[in-house]
C-alpha positions as semicolon CSV with decimal commas, in nm:
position;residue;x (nm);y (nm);z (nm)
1;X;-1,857;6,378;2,744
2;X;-1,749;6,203;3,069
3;X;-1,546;5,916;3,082
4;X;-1,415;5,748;3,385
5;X;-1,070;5,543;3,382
6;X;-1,084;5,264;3,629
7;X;-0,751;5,083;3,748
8;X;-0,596;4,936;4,045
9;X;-0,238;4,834;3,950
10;X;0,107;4,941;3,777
11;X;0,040;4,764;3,485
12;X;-0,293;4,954;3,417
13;X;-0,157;5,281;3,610
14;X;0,138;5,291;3,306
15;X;-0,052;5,161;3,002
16;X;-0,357;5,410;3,110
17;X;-0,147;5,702;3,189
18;X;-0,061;5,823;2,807
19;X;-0,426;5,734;2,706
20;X;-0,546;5,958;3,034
21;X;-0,309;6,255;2,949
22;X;-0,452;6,210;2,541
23;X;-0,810;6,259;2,666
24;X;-0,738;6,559;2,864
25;X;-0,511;6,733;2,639
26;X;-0,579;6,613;2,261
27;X;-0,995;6,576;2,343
28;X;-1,037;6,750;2,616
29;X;-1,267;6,542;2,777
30;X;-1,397;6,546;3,184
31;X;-1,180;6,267;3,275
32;X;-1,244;6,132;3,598
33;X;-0,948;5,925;3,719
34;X;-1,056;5,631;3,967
35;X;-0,843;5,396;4,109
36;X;-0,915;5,058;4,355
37;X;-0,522;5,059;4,452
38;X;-0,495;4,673;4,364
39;X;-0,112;4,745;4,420
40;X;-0,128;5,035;4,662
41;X;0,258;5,160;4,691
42;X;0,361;5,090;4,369
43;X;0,028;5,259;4,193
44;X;0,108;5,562;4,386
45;X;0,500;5,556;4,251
46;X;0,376;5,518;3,931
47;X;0,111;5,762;3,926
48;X;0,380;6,032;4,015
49;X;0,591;6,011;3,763
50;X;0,326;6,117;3,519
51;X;0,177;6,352;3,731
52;X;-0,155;6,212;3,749
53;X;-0,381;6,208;4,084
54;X;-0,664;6,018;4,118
55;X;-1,018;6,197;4,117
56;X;-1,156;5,963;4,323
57;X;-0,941;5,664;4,549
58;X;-1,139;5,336;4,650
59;X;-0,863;5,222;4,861
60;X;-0,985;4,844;4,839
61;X;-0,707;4,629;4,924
62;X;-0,672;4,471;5,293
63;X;-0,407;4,202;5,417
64;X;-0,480;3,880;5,337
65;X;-0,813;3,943;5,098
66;X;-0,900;3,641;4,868
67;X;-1,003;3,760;4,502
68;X;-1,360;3,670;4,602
69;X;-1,311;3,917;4,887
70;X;-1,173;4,177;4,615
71;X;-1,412;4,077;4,381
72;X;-1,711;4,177;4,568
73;X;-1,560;4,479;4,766
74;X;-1,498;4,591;4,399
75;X;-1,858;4,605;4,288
76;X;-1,975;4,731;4,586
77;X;-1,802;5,022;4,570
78;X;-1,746;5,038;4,182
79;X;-2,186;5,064;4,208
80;X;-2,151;5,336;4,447
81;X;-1,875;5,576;4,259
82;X;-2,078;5,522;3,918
83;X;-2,418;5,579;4,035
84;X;-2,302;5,909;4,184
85;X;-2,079;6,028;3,910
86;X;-2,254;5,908;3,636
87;X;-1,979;5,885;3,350
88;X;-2,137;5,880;2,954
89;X;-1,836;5,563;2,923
90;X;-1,575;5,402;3,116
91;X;-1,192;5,289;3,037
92;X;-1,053;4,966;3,194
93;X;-0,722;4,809;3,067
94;X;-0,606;4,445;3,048
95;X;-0,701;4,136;3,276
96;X;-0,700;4,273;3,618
97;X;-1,016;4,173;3,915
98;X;-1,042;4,571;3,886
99;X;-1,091;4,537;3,489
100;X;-1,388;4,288;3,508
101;X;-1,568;4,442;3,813
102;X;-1,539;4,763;3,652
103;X;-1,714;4,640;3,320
104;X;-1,935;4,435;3,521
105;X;-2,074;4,726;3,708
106;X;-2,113;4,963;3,463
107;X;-2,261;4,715;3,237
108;X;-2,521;4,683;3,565
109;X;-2,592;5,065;3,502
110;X;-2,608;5,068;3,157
111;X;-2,278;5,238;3,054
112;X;-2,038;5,246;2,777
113;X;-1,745;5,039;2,807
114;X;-1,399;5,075;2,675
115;X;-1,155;4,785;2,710
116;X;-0,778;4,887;2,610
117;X;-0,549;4,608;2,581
118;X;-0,846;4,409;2,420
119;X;-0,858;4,066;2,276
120;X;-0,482;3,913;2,461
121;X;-0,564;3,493;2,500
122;X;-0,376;3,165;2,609
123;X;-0,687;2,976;2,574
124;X;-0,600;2,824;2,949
125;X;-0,897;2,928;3,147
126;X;-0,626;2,890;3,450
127;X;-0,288;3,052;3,276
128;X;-0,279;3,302;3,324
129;X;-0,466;3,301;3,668
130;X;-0,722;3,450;3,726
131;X;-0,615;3,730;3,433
132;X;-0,773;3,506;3,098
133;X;-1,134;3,440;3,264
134;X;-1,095;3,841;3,324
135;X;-1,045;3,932;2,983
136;X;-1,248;3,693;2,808
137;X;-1,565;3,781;2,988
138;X;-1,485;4,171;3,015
139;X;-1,438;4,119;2,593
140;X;-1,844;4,033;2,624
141;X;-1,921;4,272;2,845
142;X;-1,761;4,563;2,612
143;X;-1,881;4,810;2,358
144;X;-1,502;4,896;2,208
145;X;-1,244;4,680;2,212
146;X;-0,888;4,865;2,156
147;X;-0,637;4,574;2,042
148;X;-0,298;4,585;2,053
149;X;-0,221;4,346;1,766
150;X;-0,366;4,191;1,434
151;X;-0,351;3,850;1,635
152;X;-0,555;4,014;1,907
153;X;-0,798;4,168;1,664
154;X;-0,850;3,827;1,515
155;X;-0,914;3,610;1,841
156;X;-1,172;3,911;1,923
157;X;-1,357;3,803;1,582
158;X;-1,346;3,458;1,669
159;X;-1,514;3,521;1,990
160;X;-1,812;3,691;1,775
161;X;-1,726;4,048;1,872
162;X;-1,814;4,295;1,572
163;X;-1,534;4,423;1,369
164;X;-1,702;4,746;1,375
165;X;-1,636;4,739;1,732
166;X;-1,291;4,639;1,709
167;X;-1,012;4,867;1,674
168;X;-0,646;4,780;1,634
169;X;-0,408;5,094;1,805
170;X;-0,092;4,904;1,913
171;X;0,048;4,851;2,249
172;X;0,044;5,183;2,499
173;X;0,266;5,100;2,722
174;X;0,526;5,158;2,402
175;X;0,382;5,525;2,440
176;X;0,462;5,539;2,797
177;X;0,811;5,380;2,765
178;X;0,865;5,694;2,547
179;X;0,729;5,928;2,759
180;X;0,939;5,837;2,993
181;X;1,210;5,776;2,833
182;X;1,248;6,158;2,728
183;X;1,153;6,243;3,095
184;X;1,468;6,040;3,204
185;X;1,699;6,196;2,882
186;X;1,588;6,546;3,050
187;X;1,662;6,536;3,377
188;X;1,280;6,516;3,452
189;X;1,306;6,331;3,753
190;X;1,520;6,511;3,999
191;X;1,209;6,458;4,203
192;X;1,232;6,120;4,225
193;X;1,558;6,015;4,382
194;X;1,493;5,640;4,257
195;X;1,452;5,760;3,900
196;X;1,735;6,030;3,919
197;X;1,979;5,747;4,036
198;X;1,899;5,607;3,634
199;X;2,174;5,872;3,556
200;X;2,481;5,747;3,770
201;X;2,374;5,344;3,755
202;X;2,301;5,365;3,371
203;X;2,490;5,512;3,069
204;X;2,121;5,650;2,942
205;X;2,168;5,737;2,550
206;X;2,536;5,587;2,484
207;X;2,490;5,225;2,529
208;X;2,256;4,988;2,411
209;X;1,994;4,872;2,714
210;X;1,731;4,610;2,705
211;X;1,388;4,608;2,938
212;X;1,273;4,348;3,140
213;X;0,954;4,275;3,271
214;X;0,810;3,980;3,436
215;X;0,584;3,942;3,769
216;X;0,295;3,661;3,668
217;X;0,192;3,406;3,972
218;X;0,196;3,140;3,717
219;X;0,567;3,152;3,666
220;X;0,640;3,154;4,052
221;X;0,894;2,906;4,101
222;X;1,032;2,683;3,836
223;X;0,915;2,945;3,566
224;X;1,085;3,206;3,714
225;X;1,417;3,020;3,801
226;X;1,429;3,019;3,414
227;X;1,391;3,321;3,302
228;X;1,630;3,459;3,574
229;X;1,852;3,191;3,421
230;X;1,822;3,310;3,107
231;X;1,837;3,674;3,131
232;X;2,204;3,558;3,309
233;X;2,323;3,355;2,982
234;X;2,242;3,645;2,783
235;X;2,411;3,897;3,031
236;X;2,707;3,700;3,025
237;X;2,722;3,667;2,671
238;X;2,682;4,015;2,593
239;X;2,890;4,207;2,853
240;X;2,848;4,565;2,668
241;X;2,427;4,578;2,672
242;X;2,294;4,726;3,029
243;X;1,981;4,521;3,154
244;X;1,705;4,665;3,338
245;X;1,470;4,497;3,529
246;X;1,171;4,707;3,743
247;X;1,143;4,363;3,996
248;X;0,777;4,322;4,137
249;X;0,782;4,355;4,499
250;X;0,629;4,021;4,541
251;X;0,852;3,781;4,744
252;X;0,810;3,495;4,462
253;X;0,957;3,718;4,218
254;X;1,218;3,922;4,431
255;X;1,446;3,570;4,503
256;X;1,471;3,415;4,238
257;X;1,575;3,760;4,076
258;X;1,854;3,823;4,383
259;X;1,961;3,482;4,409
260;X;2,056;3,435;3,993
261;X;2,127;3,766;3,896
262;X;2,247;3,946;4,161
263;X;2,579;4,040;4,134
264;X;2,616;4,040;3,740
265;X;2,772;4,393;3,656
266;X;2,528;4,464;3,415
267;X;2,252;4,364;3,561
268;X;2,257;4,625;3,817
């Protein structure tokens, strides 16, 4: 059997990469790993540290593309990789432009589509933007639909999708935060000088350290001024736990995060 996995950012890159390294190893499946580079530096940094390397690199991204720009430079080229390798099924993952034209164009040729991260709604057509229009129409587009929760499972029903089709396996990106979680206990990284500096800024293993992510356009702003102002109040008020936050590059995300919390001790 060949499947392709088809993602474009850091999100997908780190929720795909245990289910990629599963197929190879546990299934041993021809695994064909294609990627649009949505987020082109950090994909590449994430990619890395599991030691994966694209089969095949699209390389769509271009200053100052709209998502209709994306959109259709995706298909395009999504139309040309799949009619030449011809995959049995395809993997996308979450709400990403790369997710839908990837289901779109292999629902054009016919084939099998996997959607990981399945059945996540707001029920805002424009929060978040454009990820729920994404997900709800790559949900119809879909033959299995792996959901993360009971909650997800459900909204899939609701939608009409089959529960034979549905399939409830839990969040992955818990598998990655494990994987590399022993990779950092281990010493794994001496590659990767950013990673390797975990060791001297953070007491990994003795101390108690909570993970924070957070990058969405529709908190840029006001929404973002509050979580930053909330992460502080609970920094302050618990002085002994360690806080990590991975901060988007995006300029909307990296000042607010400077401005509030830079300078907190553990908040590093």
């Amino acid at each position: 059997m060949k499947i392709s996995v088809i993602f474009g950012t850091r999100p997908e890159a780190i929720k795909l990469a245990p289910v990629i390294m599963a197929l190879i190893k546990k299934f041993r499946v021809e695994v064909d790993v294609c990627v649009t580079a949505q987020h082109r530096k950090m994909l590449d940094e994430t990619l890395a540290v599991f030691g994966i390397t694209p089969d095949t690199d699209l390389d769509l991204m271009r200053p100052g593309q709209t998502l209709a720009q994306l959109t259709i430079r995706a298909v395009l080229a999504l139309d040309g990789y799949l009619g030449k390798y011809k995959p049995d099924a395809i993997l996308v993952q979450g709400d990403t432009t790369t997710v839908l034209c990837g289901a779109l164009t292999a629902f054009y040729h016919k084939i099998k589509i996997g959607h990981v991260e399945a059945g996540l709604r707001t029920y805002q057509k424009y929060a978040p933007f454009p990820e729920e229009a994404n997900r709800v129409l790559t949900s119809h587009l879909a033959d299995w639909h792996f959901a993360p929760t009971e909650t997800a499972r459900q909204s899939l029903l609701k939608e009409g999708i089959a529960d034979s089709k549905i399939f409830v396996t839990g969040n992955t990106v818990i598998d990655a935060l494990y994987m590399v979680r022993e990779k950092a206990k281990t010493k794994e990284f001496d590659e990767f000088p950013e990673l390797k500096s975990l060791h001297s800024t953070f007491d990994i293993g003795h101390s108690t350290m909570v993970l924070i992510t957070g990058h969405r356009r529709e908190s840029f702003g006001g929404g973002f001024e509050q979580i930053c102002g909330g992460i502080k109040k609970i920094a302050q008020k618990f002085p002994e736990i360690q806080v990590v936050y991975p901060v988007h590059l995006n300029p909307n995300v990296q000042q607010p995060v400077k401005k509030i919390l830079g300078g907190l001790k553990n908040v590093p």
